[in-house]
N, C-alpha and C positions, 0 to 999 in steps of 0.2 A: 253373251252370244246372241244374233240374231235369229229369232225364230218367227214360222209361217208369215214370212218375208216380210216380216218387219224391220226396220234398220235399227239396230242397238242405237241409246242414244250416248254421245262423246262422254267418256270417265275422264274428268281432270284427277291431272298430277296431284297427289299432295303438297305442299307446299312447303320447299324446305328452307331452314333457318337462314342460308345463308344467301338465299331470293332476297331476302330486304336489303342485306346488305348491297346484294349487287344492282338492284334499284337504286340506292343512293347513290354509289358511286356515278352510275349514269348521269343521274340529276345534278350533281358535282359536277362534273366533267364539261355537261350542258352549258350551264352557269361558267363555268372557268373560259367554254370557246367564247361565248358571248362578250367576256370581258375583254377578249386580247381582243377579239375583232375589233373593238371600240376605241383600244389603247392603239390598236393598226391604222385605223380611220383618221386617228389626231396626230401621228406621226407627220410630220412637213414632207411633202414631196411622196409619201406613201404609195403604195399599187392599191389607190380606191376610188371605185369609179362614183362617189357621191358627194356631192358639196353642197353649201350651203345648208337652209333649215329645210325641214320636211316641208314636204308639202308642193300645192302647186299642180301642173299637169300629170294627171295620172294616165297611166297608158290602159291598165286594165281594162282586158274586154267583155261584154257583154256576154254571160254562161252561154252556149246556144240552147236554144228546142226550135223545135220544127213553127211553123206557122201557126199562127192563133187564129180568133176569132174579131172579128170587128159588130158590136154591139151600141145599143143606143140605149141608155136609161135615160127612162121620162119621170120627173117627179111631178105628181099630177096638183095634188092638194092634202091638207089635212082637216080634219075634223076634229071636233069636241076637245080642242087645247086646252090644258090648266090657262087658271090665268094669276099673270105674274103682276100685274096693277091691280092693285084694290081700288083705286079712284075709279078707275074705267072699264073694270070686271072685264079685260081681256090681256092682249099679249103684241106683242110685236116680231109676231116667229120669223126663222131661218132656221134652214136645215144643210148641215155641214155633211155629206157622204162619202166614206172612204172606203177602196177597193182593195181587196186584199185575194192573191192567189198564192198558189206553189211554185211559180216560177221564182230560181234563186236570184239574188241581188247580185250586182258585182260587189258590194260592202255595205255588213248588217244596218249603216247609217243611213242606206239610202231611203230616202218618205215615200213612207206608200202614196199612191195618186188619190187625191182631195178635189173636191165640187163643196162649190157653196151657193147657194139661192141667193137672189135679194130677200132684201126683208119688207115683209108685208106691214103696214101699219094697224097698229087698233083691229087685231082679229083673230077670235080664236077659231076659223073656220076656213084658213088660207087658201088664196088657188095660186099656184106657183105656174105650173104647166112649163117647167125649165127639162130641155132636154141634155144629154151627157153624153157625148159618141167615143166610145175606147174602144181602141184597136190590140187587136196580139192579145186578147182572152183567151189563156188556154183550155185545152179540151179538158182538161181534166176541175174544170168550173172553179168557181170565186164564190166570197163572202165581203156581202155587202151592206155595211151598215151604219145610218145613217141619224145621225142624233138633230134635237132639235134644240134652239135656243129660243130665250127671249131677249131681244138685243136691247142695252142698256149700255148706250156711253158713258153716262156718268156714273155709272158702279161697274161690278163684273156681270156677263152677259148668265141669265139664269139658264138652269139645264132645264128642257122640259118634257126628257123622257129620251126613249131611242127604240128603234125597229134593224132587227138584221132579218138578211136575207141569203140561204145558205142554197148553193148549186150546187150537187158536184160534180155535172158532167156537161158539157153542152158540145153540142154536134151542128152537123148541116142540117140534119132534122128537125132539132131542137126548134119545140113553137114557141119559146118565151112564153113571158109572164102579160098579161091582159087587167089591165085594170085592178089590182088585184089589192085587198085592203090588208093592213096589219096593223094590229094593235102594238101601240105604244106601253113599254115596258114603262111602266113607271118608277121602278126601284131606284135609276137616277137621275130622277128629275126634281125638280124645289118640292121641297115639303111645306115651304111658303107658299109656294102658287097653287100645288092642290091644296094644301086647307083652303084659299079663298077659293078654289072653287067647287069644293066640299060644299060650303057655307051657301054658293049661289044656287047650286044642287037641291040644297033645305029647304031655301028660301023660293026655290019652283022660278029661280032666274035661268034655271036653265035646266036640262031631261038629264043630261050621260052625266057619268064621272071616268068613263074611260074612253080617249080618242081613239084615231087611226089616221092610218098616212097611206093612199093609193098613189102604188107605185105600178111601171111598164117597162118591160125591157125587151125589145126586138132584134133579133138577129139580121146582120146586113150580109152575111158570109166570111169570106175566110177573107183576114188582114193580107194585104200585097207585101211581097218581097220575098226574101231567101230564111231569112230567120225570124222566130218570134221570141227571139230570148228576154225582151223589154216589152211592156204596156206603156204607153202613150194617151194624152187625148188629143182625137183627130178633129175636135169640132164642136160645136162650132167656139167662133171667135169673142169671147164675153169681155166683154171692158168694164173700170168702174172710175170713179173719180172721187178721188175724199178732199173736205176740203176742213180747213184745222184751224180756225180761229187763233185755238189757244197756244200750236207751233205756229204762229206768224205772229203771233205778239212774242214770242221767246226769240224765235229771229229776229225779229224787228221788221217784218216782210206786211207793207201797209196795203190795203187791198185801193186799187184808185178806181172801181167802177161804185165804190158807195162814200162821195164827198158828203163833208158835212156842213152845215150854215155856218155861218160867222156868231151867231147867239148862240149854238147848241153847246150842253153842255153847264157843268157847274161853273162861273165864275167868270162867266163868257167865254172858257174855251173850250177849243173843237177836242169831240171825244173821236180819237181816234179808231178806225176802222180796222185788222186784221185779216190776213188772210196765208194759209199756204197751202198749196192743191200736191196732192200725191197721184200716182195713176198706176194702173194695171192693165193688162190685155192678153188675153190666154190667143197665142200662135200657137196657130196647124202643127203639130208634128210628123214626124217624131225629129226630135233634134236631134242632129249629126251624133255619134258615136263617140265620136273623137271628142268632144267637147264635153269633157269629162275637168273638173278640177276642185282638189282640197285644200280648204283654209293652210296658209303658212304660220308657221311656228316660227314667227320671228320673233320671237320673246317666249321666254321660259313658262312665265302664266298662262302662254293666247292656249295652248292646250285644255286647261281648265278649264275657261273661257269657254270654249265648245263644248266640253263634255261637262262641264260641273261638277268633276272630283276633287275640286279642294273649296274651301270655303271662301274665298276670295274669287273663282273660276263659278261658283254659284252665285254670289254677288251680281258679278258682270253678267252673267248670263241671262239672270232673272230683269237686270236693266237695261240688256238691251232685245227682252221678248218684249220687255214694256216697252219702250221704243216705236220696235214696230208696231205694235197693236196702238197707239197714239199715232204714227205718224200715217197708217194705212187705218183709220178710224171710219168705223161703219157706225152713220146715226140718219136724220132726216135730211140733211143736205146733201149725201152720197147720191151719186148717180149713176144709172146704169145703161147698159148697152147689150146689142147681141148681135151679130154677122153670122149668116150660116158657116159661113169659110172664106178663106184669101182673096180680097178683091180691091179693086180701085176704091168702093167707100170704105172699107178699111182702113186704106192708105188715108183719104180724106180725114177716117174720126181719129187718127194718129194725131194728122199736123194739126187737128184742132187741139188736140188735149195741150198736144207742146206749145200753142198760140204760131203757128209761122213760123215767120223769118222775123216774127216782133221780139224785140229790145237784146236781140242778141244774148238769150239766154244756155246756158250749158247746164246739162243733166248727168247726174249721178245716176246706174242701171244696175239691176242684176237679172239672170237669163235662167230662172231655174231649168233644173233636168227636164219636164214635162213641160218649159215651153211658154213657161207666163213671166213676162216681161215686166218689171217694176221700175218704177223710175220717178226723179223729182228734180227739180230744178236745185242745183248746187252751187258753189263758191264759196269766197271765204266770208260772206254772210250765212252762211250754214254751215254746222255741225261743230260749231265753233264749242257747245256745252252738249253736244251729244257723243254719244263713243263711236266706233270705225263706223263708216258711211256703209260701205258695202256690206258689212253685216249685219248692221240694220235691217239693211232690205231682204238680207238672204234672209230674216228671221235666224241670224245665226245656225244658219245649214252649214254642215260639215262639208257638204259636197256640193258642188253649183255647175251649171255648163259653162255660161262666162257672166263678165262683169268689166266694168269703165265708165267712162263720159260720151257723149257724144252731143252734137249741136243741128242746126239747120239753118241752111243757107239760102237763100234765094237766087235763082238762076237768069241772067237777062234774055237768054234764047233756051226753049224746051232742048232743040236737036242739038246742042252743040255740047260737048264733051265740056263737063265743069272746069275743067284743067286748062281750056281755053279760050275763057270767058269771062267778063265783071261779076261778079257776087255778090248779092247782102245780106249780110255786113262782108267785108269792109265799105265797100261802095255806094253811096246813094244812088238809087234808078228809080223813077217814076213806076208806078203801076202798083204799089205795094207800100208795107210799112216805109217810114211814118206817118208820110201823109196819106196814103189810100189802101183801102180795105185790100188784104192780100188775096193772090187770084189764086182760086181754089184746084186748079188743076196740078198733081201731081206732081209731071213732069217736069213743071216750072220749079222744083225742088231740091235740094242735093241733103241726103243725109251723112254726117262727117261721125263715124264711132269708131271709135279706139277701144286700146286694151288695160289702162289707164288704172290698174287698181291692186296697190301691193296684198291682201288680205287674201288672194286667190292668185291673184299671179299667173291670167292668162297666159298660154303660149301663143304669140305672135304668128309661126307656124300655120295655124291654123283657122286664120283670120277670112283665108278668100272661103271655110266652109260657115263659117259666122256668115260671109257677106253673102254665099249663096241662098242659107237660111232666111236670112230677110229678106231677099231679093223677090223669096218666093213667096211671102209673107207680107210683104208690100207691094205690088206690082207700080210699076210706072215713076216712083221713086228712083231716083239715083242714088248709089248706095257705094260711098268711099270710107276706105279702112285706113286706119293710119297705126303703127307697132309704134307704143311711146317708148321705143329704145331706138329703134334703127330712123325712128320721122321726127324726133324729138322736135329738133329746130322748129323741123314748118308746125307740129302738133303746137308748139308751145306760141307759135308765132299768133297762129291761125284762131289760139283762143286768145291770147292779148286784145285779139280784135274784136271777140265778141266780149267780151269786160268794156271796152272805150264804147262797144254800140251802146251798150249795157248803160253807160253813163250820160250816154248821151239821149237816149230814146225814155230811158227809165225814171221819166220824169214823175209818175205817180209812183212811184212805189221808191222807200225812204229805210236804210239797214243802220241795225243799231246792234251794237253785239251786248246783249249781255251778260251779266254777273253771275259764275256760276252757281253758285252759292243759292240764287234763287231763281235757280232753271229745275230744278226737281219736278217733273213731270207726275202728280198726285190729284188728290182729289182737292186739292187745296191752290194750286197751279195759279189757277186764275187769277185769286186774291193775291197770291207772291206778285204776280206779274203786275197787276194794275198797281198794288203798292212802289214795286220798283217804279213804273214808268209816271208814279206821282199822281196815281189815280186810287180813288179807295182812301178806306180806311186806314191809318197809320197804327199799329199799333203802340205800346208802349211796352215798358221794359217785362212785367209779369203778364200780360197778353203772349211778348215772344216767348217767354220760356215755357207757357202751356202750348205754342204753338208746336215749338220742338220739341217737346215730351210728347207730341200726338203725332207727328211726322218727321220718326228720326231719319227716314230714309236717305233725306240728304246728307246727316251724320253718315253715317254709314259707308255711303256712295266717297264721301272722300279718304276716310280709311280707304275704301280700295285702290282707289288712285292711288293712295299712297303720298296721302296730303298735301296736293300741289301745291310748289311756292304763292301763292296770290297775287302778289305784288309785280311777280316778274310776268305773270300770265295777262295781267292788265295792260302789263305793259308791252308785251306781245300782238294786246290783242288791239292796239291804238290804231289806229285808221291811218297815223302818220309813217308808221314802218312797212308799208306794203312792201316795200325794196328789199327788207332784210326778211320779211317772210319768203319772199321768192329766192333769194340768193339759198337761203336756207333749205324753201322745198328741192333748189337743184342741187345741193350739196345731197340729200338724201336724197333723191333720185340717182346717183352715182355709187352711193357706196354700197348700196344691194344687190349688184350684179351679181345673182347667185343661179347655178345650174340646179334644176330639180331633183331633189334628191329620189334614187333610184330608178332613172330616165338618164342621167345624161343630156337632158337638154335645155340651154338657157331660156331664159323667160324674162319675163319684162321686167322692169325697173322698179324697184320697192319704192313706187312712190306713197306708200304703204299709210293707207284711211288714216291710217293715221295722213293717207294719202295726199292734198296739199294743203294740208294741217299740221304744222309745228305745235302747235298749240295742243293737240291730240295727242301728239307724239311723247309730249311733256307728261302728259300725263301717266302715259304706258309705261313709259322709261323709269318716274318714279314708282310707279307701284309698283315694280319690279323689285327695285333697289329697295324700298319700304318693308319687302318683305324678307328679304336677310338682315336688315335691322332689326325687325320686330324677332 
């Protein structure tokens, strides 16, 4: 009983015998609805409103809360960095920052929001001065913490410590942070790079042994709009450009701005030059709502695949983080960029990254949730020994806003609607490729992007909010959408013609598919490759077998495929079957017309990364099969 008005607190029941049992049965019962619904589901002609594989356009919406905050973190510099070269008793830092609040996700998969610096060369005393604008920080404050690296293309990138920064409340009041220093936790950073600089500490090369990183974060006020139930970055616009020697010698993709002599070279011949450029561009947000979508399970393993619960779905996983981290490589030849926000030179440093309306080239994208655009030049010279295109790029995200192809055309008149007017390509017009530098002004431009990619399975749907997205993120750009289900014909027309520009303009650069077998993307990469392409050293028979006792991963890598036939893949991959690759992508372009499952709504055409890749598809389809064999 409650006394001098205290509330008694709650007496649980005892607990009787016959509670367990009536738990199980529940749990039973559970398990037993779950089965029929599944046995209901597969019935022909059934009352079920879900088809096809999972996946696709999710409709889920965004939790709400109220309105946020719109903030600016400035990462100023760091000081007194371990250092990760012993030759050059310094470092080549970056610093990766991720924001982390209370607001709920629509689904635990989704990435918290990430910032990364350039990397500073040769110094342990960086000044960065890189600013970061996020919108919808709730009031009830963030944690933010920011680790550092030392970038190393040719190994793994060293850790060299981390600083958080904990808020937990911020208001209209709130004065932000000022210049404010924090020391670096050292506990996970190389124990390599502080010992040497332990050692330079000794030897009086240098005072500290523990750094700091000054950071600033300003309030701008409350983020615009009705809800703040998502953070966004609003700004500004960062671009980079990687450029990949060792993927354009795997594609066979020859760089023609560095010819070589007629002498150069062992033997009098020309050593060939490489090249394949990847890009990035962080757009204004926030990206539409609606453009919400989940990798499909169009195969039993692609599940694993994402998640890495089964040992073959860890495989795949782990090859294609490598992947991207190869194909989006950060080293001395990256390049960087910054735009406060959406404008004409934005639109400008786009069409430079794409080259124009030069040689008729087509790009493979993807459109993460926050807004950063990835993209690389594609065909069936690419991805030929890599796994799905578009997962690549998403970094195997479970969730993506959208993904496809898209190209750019040249327009003979700025004011006149593309739809009624010459183009290039198809067309030859003076004023532009091939013969004259193309004319930098925007307008003169049409960008053509589709929805082009079975892995995610755009909804068509919702194409004119893609196009208004970019619309507003390009200005002065013409911006046409095409559904590779309902535009097929002209979609498929419209790129024939940039493949013919392709062959006809693309007179420096020279595609050679190689052998999968020694496309393994390692530390050993280079040597495979000049060996294939009959450059380098050749080994001999007990050379190879230490080589592949040192790098089975290519072993490996074809277990999971699920040991593609060779021979037929060679023969797939001959330069003389283009016909029967195309017949082929259109037969699988048909037979995936599947509706999202738990939506109700169709979705485009599984032209599925494995997308116009037979050759990929081969691959998927046996490692399937390979593993109810094994």
């Amino acid at each position: 009983m409650a006394t001098n008005g205290e509330s008694a607190s709650p007496v649980l029941p005892k607990e009787h015998r016959t509670d367990g049992i009536a738990q199980k049965f529940v749990e039973k019962s559970g398990k037993a609805q779950d089965k029929a619904d599944k046995a209901k589901d597969k019935v022909p002609g059934g009352n079920h409103e879900h088809q096809g594989p999972a996946g696709g356009f999710d409709k889920t919406p965004i939790p709400y809360a109220p309105p946020g905050y719109t903030l600016r973190f400035t990462f100023h510099k760091a000081k007194d960095l371990p250092m990760a070269d012993y030759t050059s008793l310094s470092s080549d830092p970056y610093m990766v920052a991720t924001l982390k609040t209370a607001l709920p996700k629509r689904h635990k998969q989704d990435p918290d929001l990430t910032f990364r610096t350039p990397t500073i060369r040769r110094n342990v005393d960086p000044e960065w001065e890189q600013s970061w604008i996020v919108a919808n920080v709730p009031a009830s404050g963030f944690r933010l913490k920011a680790r550092l690296y030392d970038e190393d293309p040719a190994d793994h990138d060293d850790r060299l410590g981390n600083i958080t920064i904990n808020v937990p409340t911020i208001g209209n009041e709130w004065q932000g942070i000022h210049h404010k220093e924090y020391s670096i936790k050292k506990r996970m950073g190389s124990k390599r790079a502080y010992l040497i600089r332990g050692i330079a500490v000794l030897m009086k090369k240098d005072k500290h042994m523990s750094g700091n990183v000054t950071v600033s974060i300003e309030m701008l006020g409350r983020t615009e709009g009705e809800s703040g139930g998502r953070m966004y970055t609003a700004g500004p616009c960062n671009w980079s450009q990687h450029f990949s020697p060792l993927i354009g010698r795997l594609t066979g993709t020859k760089d023609p701005s560095h010819p070589a002599s007629p002498g150069d070279g062992k033997n009098g011949k020309q050593p060939k030059s490489y090249d394949f450029q990847s890009n990035q561009i962080q757009l204004a947000g926030p990206v539409p709502e609606q453009l919400y979508h989940r990798y499909v399970e169009f195969k039993p393993f692609v599940a694993g695949m994402f998640t890495s619960h089964s040992l073959r779905g860890r495989i795949l996983n782990r090859a294609l983080h490598h992947q991207h981290s190869r194909i989006y490589n950060y080293d001395r030849s990256t390049t960087y960029g910054s735009l406060p926000f959406p404008s004409k030179d934005l639109t400008k440093q786009f069409l430079d990254l794409v080259h124009y309306d030069q040689g008729g080239r087509i790009y493979t994208y993807v459109l993460t949730l926050d807004g950063q655009w990835r993209f690389t030049e594609t065909g069936k010279e690419f991805g030929i020994d890599l796994l799905s295109k578009h997962t690549m790029h998403s970094d195997v995200a479970i969730y993506i806003a959208w993904s496809g192809e898209f190209f750019i055309r040249r327009l003979k008149n700025a004011w006149k609607d593309p739809e009624d007017q010459d183009t290039h390509p198809p067309v030859d017009m003076s004023g532009g490729p091939p013969e004259d530098d193309p004319p930098k002004d925007p307008s003169y431009y049409q960008l053509v992007i589709d929805n082009d990619s079975g892995t995610y399975r755009p909804n068509a749907e919702l194409l004119p909010l893609l196009k208004e997205f970019m619309h507003k993120n390009l200005p002065g750009l013409k911006i046409t959408t095409l559904d590779c289900r309902k535009d097929e014909e002209k979609m498929g027309k419209m790129k024939t013609e940039q493949r013919e520009r392709k062959k006809a303009e693309g007179k420096g650069q020279v595609y050679v598919q190689g052998n999968s077998s020694d496309s393994s993307l390692s530390s050993s990469d280079e040597e495979d490759l000049q060996a294939a392409d009959g450059q380098g050293k050749q080994r001999n028979k007990l050379q190879q077998i230490g080589h592949d006792a040192k790098e089975p991963k290519g072993k490996i890598m074809a277990w999971a495929e699920g040991e593609t036939d060779k021979q037929q893949r060679e023969k797939r991959e001959g330069g003389d079957d283009d016909n029967d690759v195309e017949a082929l992508h259109s037969h699988q372009h048909h037979d995936h017309h599947h509706d999202n499952v738990g939506q109700g709504i169709e979705h485009p055409a599984d032209a599925h990364e494995l997308d116009s890749n037979p050759v990929q598809q081969e691959v998927f389809e046996k490692s399937a099969d390979g593993d109810a064999e094994r």
